[in-house]
MIPA-393653 format. One line per 5 residues: number of its first residue (from 1); their letters; for each residue x, y, z of C-alpha. Coordinates in Angstrom, 3 decimals, padded with zeros to 6 digits. Example, Ala and Ser with C-alpha at 12.3 -4.5 7.8 and 13.67 -1.06 7.14 Angstrom:
1	AS	012.300 -004.500 007.800 ~ 013.670 -001.060 007.140;
***
This chain:
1	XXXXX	-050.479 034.025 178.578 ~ -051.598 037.332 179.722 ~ -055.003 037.113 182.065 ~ -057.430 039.590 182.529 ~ -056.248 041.070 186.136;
6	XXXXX	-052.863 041.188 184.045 ~ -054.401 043.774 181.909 ~ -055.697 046.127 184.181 ~ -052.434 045.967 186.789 ~ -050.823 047.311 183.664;
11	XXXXX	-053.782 049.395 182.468 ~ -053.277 050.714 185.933 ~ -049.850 051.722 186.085 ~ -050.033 053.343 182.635 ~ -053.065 055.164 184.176;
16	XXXXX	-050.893 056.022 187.671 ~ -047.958 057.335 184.893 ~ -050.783 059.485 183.464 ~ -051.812 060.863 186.626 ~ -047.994 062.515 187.722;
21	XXXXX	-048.091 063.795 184.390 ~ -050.926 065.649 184.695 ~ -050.323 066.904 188.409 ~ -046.918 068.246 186.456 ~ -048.945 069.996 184.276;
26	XXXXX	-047.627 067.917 181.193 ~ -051.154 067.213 179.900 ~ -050.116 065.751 176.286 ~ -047.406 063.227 177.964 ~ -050.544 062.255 180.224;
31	XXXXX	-052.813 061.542 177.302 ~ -050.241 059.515 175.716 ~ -049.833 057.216 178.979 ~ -053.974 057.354 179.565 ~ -054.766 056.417 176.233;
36	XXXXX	-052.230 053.315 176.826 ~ -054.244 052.443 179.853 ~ -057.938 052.360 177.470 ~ -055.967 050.158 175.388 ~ -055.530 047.767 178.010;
41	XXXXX	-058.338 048.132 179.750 ~ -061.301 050.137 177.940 ~ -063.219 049.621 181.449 ~ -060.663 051.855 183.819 ~ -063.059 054.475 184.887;
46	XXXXX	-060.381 056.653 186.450 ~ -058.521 056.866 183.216 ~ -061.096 057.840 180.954 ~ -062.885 060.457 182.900 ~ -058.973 061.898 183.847;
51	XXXXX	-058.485 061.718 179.708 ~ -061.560 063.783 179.428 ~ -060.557 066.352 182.110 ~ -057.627 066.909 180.081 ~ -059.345 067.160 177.002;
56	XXXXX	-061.891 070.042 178.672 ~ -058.799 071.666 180.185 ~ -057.086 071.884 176.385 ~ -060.864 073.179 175.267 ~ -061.321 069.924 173.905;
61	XXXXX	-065.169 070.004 175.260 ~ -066.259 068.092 172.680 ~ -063.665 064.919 172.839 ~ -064.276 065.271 176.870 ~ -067.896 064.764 176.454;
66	XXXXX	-066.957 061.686 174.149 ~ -064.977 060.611 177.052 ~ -067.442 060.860 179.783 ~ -070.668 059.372 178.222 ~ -068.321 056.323 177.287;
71	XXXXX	-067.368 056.303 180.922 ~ -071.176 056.438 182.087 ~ -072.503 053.787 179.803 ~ -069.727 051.142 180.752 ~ -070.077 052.190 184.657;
76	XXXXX	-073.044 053.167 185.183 ~ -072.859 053.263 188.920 ~ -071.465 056.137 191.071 ~ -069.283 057.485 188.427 ~ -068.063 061.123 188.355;
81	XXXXX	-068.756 060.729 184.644 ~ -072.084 061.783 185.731 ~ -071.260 064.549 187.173 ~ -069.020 065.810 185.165 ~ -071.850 066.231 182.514;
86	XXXXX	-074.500 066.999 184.576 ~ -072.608 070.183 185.249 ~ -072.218 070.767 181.566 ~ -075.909 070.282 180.811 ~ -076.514 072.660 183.793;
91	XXXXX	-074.908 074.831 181.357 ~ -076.131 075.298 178.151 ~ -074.091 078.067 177.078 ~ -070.924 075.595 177.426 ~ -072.168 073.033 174.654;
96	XXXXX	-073.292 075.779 172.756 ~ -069.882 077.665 172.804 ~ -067.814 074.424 172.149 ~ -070.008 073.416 169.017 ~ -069.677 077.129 168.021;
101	XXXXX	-065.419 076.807 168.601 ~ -065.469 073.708 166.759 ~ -067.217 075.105 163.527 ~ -064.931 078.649 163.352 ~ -061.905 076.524 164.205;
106	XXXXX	-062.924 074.616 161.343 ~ -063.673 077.123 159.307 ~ -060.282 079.215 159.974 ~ -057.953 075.490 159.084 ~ -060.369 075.598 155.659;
111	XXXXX	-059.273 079.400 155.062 ~ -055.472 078.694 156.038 ~ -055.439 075.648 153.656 ~ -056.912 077.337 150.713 ~ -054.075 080.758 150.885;
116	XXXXX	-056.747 082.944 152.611 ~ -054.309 083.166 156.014 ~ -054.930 086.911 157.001 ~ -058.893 085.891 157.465 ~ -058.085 082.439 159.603;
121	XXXXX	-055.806 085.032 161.537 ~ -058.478 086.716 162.589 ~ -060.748 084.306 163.084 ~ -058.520 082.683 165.490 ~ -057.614 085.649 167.484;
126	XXXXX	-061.246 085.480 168.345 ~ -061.650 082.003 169.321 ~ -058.125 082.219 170.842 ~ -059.567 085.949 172.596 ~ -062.602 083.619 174.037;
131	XXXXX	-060.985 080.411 174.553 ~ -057.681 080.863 175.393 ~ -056.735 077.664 176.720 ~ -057.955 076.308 173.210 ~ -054.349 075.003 172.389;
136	XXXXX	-055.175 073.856 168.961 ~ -056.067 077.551 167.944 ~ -053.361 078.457 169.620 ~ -050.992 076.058 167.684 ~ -052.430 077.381 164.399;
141	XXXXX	-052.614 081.252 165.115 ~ -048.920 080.678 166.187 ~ -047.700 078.663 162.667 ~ -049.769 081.685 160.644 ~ -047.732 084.195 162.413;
146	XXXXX	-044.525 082.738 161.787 ~ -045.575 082.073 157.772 ~ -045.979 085.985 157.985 ~ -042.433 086.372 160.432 ~ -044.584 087.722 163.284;
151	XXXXX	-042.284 085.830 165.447 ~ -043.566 087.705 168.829 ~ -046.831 087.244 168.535 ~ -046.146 083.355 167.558 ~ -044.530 083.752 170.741;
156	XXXXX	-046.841 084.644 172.845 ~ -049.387 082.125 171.242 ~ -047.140 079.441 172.038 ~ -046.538 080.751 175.760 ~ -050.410 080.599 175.846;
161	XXXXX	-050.041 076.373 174.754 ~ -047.244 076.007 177.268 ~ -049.310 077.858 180.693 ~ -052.343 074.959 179.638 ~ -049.617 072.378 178.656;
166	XXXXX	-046.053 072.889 179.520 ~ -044.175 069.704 177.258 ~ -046.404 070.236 174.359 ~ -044.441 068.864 172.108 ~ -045.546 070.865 168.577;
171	XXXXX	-045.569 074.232 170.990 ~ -041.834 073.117 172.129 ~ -040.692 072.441 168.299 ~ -042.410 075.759 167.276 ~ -041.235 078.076 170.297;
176	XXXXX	-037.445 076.745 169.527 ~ -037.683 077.722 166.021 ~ -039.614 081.481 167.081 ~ -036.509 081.966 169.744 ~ -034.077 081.432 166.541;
181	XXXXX	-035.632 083.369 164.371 ~ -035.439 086.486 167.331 ~ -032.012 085.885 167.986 ~ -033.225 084.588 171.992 ~ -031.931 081.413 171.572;
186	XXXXX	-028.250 083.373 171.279 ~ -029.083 085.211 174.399 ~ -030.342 082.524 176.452 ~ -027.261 080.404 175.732 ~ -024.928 083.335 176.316;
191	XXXXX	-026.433 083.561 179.784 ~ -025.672 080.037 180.464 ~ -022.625 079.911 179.134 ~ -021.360 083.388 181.208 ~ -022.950 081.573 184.236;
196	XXXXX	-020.350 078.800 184.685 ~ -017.437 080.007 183.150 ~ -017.028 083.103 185.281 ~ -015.143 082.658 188.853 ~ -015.471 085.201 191.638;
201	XXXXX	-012.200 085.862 193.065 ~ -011.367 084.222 196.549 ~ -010.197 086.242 199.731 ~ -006.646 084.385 199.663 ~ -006.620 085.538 195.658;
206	XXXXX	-003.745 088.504 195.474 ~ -002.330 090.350 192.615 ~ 001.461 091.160 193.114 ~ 002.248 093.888 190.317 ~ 005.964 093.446 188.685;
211	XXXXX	008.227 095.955 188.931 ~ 008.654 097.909 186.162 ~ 011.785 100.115 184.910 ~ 011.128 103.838 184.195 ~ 011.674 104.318 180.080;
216	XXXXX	013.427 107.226 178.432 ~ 011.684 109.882 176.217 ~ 013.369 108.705 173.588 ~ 012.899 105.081 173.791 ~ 009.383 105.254 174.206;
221	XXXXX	008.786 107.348 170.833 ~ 010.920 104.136 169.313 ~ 008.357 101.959 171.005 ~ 005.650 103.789 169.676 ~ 006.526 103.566 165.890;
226	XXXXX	007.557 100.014 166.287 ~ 004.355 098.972 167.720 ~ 002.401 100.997 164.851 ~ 004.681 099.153 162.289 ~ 004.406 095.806 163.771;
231	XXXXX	000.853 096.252 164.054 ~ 000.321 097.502 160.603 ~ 002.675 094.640 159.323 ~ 000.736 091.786 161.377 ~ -003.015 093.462 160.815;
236	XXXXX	-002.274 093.178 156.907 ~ -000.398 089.751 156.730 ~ -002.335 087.670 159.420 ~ -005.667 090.169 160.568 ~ -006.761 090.669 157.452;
241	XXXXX	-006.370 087.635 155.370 ~ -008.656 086.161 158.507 ~ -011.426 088.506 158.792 ~ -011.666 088.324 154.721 ~ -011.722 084.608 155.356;
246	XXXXX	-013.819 084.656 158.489 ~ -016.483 086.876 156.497 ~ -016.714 084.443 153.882 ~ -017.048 080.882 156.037 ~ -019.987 083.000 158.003;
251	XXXXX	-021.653 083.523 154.666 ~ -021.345 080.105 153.574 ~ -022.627 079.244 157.418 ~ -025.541 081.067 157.165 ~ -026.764 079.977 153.525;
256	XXXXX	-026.336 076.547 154.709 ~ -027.917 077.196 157.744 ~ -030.854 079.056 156.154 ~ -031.350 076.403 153.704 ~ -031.840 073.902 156.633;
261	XXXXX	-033.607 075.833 158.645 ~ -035.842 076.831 155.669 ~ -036.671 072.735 154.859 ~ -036.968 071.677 158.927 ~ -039.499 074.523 158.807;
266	XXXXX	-041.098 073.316 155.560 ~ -040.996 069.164 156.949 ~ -042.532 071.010 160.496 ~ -045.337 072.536 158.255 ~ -046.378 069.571 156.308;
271	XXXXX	-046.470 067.469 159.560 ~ -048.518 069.913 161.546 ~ -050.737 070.173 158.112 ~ -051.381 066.566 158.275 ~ -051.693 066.139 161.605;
276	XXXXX	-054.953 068.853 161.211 ~ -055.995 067.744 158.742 ~ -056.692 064.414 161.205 ~ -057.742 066.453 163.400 ~ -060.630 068.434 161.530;
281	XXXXX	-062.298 064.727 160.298 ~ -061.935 063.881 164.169 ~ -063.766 067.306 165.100 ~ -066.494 066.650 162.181 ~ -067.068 062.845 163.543;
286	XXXXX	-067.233 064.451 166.970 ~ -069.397 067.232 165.949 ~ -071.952 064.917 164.465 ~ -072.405 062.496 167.579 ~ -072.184 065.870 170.418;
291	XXXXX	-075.297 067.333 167.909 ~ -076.951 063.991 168.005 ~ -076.764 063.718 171.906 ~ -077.829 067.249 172.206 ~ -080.839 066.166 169.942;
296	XXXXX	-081.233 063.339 171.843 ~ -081.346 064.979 175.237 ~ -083.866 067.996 173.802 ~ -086.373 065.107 172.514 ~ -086.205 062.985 175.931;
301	XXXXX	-086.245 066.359 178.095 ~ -089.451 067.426 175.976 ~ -091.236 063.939 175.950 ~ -090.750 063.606 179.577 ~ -092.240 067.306 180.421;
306	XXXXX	-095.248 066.275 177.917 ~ -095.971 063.317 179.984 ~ -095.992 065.431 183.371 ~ -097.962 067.919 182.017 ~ -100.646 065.341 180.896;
311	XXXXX	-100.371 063.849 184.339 ~ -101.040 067.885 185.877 ~ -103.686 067.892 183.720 ~ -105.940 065.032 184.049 ~ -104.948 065.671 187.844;
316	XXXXX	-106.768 068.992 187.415 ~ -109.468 068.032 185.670 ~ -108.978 069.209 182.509 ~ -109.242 065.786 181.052 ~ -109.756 067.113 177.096;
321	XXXXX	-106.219 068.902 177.204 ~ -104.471 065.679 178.796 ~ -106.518 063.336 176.373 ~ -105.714 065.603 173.565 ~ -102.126 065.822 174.900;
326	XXXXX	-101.831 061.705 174.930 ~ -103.033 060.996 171.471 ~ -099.936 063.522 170.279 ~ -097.134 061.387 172.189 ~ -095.000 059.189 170.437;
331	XXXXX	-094.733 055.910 171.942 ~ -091.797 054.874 169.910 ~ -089.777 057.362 172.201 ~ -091.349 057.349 175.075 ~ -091.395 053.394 175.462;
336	XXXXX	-088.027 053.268 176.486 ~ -086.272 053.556 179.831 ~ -086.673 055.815 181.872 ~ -089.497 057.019 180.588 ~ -091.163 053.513 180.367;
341	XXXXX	-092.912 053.727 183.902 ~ -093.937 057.383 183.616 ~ -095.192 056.283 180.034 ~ -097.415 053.360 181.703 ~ -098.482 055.705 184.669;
346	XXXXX	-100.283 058.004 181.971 ~ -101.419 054.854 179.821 ~ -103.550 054.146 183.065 ~ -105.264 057.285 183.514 ~ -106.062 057.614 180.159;
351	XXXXX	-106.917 054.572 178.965 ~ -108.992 053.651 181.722 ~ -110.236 056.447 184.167 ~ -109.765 059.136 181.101 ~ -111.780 057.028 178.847;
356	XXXXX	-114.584 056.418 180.738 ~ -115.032 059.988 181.821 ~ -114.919 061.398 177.837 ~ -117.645 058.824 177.235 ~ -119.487 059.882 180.019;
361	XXXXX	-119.630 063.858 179.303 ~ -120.835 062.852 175.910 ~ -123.520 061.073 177.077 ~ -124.333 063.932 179.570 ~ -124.093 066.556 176.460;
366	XXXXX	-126.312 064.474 174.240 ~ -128.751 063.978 176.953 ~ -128.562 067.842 177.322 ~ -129.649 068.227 173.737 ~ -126.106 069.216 172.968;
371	XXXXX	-125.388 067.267 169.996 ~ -122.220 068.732 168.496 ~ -120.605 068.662 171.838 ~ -121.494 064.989 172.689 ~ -120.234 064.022 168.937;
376	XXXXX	-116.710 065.724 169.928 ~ -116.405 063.638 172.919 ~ -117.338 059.745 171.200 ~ -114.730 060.992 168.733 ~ -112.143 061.663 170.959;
381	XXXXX	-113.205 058.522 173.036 ~ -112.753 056.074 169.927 ~ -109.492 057.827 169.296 ~ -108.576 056.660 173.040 ~ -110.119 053.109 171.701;
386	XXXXX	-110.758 052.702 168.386 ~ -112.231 049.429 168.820 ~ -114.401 049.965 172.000 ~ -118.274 048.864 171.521 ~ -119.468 050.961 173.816;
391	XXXXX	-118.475 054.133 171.931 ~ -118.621 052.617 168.618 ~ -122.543 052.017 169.973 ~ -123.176 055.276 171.046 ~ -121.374 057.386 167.842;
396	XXXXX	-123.539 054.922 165.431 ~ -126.747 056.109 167.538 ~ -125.479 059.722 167.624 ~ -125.431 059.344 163.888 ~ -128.601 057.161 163.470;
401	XXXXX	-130.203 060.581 165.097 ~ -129.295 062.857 162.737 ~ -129.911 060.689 159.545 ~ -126.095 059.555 158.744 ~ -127.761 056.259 158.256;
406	XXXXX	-124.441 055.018 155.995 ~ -121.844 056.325 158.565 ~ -124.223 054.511 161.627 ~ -124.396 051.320 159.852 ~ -120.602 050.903 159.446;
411	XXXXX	-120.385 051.117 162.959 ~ -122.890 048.851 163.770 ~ -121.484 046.090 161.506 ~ -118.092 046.806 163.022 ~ -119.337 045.691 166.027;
416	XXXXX	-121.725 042.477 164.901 ~ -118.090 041.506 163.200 ~ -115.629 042.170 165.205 ~ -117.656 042.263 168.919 ~ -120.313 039.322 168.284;
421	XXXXX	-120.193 038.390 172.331 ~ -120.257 041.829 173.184 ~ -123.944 043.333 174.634 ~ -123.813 045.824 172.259 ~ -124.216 043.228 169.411;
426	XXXXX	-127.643 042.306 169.849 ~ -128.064 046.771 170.337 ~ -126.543 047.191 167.059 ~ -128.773 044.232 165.132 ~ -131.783 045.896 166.338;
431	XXXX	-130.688 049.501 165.816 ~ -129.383 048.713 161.990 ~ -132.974 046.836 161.621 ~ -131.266 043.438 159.978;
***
């Protein structure tokens, strides 16, 4: 039986694997062993914020934000999760540029898929020109140019991969084919080959010439024609026959080597297609939830500087702009942590110090002959508290004033049925004349 503190030892030596990968600068081999550790342990903090460094560093920014917001919400408490993306979000050009990458990159695999590769070319030269450590755009720019057998600039895209990522493995696949299809593969072995077969000669090394017999005229014009016709003889008999033959096994070499090279390339191709293929429904599910968590953070940044601007407000004085300001909130969002106690701080202001004063200036306005202006301010008081007496009272007699006599005496049964114990009860009976 495996136990818990089983799982993370090993969660934590896949995690401790991850981490000399990465110092080495092998940042896909450290994936591999972090996402081994998750899989063990989805709780090992270190692993999953390291995952989502690598993902930033291989301008994954998206799948690193994934990463980190997992991180924060299952450790909440000092985790450099939170740092990490409150740096971003200090930032805004950073989110902004990564769901911009995400959509072009998208948009260039759509035009390489569907035979319009010059345009994805170009489209990737810019993200690759603006995101260089992007090693995805890399990886594609670098398969386009070797479909069109622009094997040095697939070169150099791949040398991009390998400064971010040095064992990539698709960049290692690709690059061997690239130094092939230049010839440096031949160079690079020749080189190693010349490097340990060649001796330097040692001081006790000596070179004793043999002694050699002075030749006549005569014998070395005989020399001369027998070499010619032994060489003639020997180049037609045995020299020729082998070159002829020699020409024709290379031929036979290189068709068969063409024709394997041609389907490795081709097997290479339809891997690397499927594997982006995978990749593009991973970007589009990761698209969706970075677009709902910027939405998310835009809606709880706004909500929380509406509620400190009522607060400011009423703090002022200007109570109509903070009442006004309070009846637009919506509670649904801003009844939930941690905008709960801010949310209750402005209920009691409003509710209760806000309210009365409205009611009050309304009186004052009325009294002042101001009739209009003292209507405005029941209203906006029964919108505070729609089923308050008091106001209810005081609109009805407002009304009653100016001959509404229908409008007054819904009010004033509204509060015989619904406030019978209230003072104003016995007001309205007598106002509405029952």
């Amino acid at each position: 039986m495996i136990y818990p503190a089983d799982l993370s030892k090993i969660a934590n030596a896949y995690y401790n694997r991850g981490l000399e990968r990465a110092q080495l600068q092998d940042l896909s081999g450290a994936a591999i062993y972090l996402k081994e550790a998750l899989r063990f342990d989805k709780y090992c903090t270190d692993a999953r914020n390291l995952l989502g460094l690598i993902f930033f560093e291989m301008g994954e920014t998206a799948a690193a934000l994934v990463q980190w917001v997992i991180s924060l919400n299952l450790d909440p408490e000092n985790n450099p999760a939170d740092r990490y993306l409150d740096e971003i979000q200090r930032k805004p050009a950073v989110l902004s540029n990564a769901a911009s990458t995400i959509k072009r990159f998208n948009q260039a695999l759509f035009l390489a898929q569907n035979g319009q590769e010059d345009f994805a070319v170009i489209e990737l030269r810019d993200i690759a020109g603006k995101n260089p450590k992007y090693v995805k755009a890399q990886l594609l720019l670098s398969i386009l140019y070797m479909q069109s057998s622009d094997n040095v600039k697939a070169g150099r895209a791949l040398m991009e991969v390998l400064k971010v990522d040095r064992n990539n493995p698709q960049a290692l696949v690709l690059m061997d084919e690239v130094k092939k299809r230049t010839g440096r593969a031949d160079i690079e072995k020749s080189k190693l080959e010349n490097a340990f077969s060649h001796r330097q000669m040692e001081d006790d090394d000596v070179i004793l010439p043999k002694a050699r017999r002075q030749a006549t005229a005569e014998q070395i014009l005989l020399y001369v024609i027998a070499g010619i016709a032994v060489g003639l003889l020997s180049f037609y008999l045995l020299i020729l026959p082998t070159i002829r033959k020699g020409y024709r096994d290379e031929l036979n070499r290189n068709l068969i080597d063409n024709s394997q090279e041609l389907s490795s390339i081709n097997a290479d191709y339809t891997r690397l297609k499927e594997n982006f293929d995978s990749l593009q429904a991973e970007y589009l599910d990761v698209s969706q939830k970075l677009t709902a968590y910027e939405e998310e953070n835009a809606a709880f940044t706004s909500m929380y500087e509406k509620l400190n601007s009522i607060i400011d407000d009423y703090n002022a004085g200007d109570i109509v702009s903070a009442v006004n300001s309070y009846l637009e909130i919506d509670r649904e969002r801003a009844s939930q942590e941690p905008l709960l106690g801010q949310l209750q701080e402005v209920d009691r202001l409003i509710i209760n110090d806000g309210f009365n004063t409205i009611l009050e200036t309304g009186t004052t306005e009325w009294n002042a002959g101001k009739v209009q202006e003292a209507e405005y301010y029941y209203d906006l008081a029964l919108k505070i508290k729609n089923d308050d007496p008091e106001a209810m009272y005081l609109m009805a007699r407002l009304m009653q004033s100016q001959d509404r006599i229908t409008e007054a005496n819904a009010l004033f049964d509204r509060i015989v049925g619904e406030h019978p114990e209230s003072r104003y009860a016995q007001r309205a009976i007598e106002a509405r004349g029952y």
